[in-house]
C-alpha positions in Angstrom: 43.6 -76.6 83.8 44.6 -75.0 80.8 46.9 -71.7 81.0 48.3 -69.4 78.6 52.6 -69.5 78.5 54.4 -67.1 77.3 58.3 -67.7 76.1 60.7 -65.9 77.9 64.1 -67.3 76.5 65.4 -69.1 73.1 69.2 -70.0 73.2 70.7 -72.9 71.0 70.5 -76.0 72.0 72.5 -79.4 71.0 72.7 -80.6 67.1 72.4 -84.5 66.5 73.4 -86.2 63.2 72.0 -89.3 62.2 73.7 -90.5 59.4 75.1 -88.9 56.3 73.6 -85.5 55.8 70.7 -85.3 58.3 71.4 -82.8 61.0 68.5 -82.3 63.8 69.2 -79.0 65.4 67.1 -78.0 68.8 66.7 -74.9 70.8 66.0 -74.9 74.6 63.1 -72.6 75.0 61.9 -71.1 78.6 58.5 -70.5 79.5 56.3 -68.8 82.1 52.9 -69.0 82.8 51.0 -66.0 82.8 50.3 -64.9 85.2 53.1 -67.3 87.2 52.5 -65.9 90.9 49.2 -68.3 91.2 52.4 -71.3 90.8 54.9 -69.5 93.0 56.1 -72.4 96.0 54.0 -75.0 93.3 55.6 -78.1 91.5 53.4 -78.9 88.5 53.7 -80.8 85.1 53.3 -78.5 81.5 51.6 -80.1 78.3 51.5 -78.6 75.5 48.3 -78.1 73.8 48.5 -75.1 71.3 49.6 -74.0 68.4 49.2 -77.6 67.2 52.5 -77.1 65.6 54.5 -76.7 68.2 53.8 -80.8 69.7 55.9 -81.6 66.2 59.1 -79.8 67.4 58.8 -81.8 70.7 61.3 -84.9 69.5 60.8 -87.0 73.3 58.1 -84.9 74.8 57.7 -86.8 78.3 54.2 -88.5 78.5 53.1 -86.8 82.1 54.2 -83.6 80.5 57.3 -81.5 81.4 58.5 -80.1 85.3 57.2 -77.1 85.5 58.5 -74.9 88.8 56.6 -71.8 90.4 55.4 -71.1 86.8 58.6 -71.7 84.6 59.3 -74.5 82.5 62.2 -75.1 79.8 62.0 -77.8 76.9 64.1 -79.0 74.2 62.4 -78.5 70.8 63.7 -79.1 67.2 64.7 -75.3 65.6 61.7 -73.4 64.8 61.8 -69.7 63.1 58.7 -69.3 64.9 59.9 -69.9 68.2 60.9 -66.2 69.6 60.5 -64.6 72.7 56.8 -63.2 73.3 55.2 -66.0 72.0 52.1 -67.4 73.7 50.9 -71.0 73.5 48.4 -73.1 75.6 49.3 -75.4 77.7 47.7 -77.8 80.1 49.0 -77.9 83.9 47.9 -81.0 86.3 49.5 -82.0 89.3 52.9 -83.3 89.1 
């Protein structure tokens, strides 16, 4: 079923170099479903499926999709100026 998410939280995450000047830097980004009371008590899995930008941030996005947990969710995506607080994206939610 697809749901709209909203995000809730942006802090900085870990920064990765691989090799000589190329620094990855991530942010771990909360989200809740809107509205999240229909998951409260529910154990489901969270795919992203818009903005279609947001799947490139996702550096080991897990296959099944992410834990999601009466509504909440956090990933780890690369550093995005886009990503703030408020934001809504679509997402798909199946059983976990």
């Amino acid at each position: 079923m697809e749901e709209e998410a909203k995000i809730t939280v942006v802090q900085e995450g870990s920064t990765r170099k691989l090799g000589e000047g190329l620094k990855i830097e991530s942010l771990h980004v909360s989200f809740l479903v809107v509205p999240d009371a229909r998951y409260e008590g529910q154990v489901r899995k969270a795919a992203f499926k818009a903005p279609a930008w947001i799947k490139d941030l996702e550096p080991s996005a897990p296959s099944e999709g992410y834990l999601m947990e009466d509504g909440h969710f956090t990933v780890e995506l690369m550093q995005d100026d886009r990503l703030k607080p408020g934001l809504s994206v679509t997402i798909q939610v199946t059983e976990s």
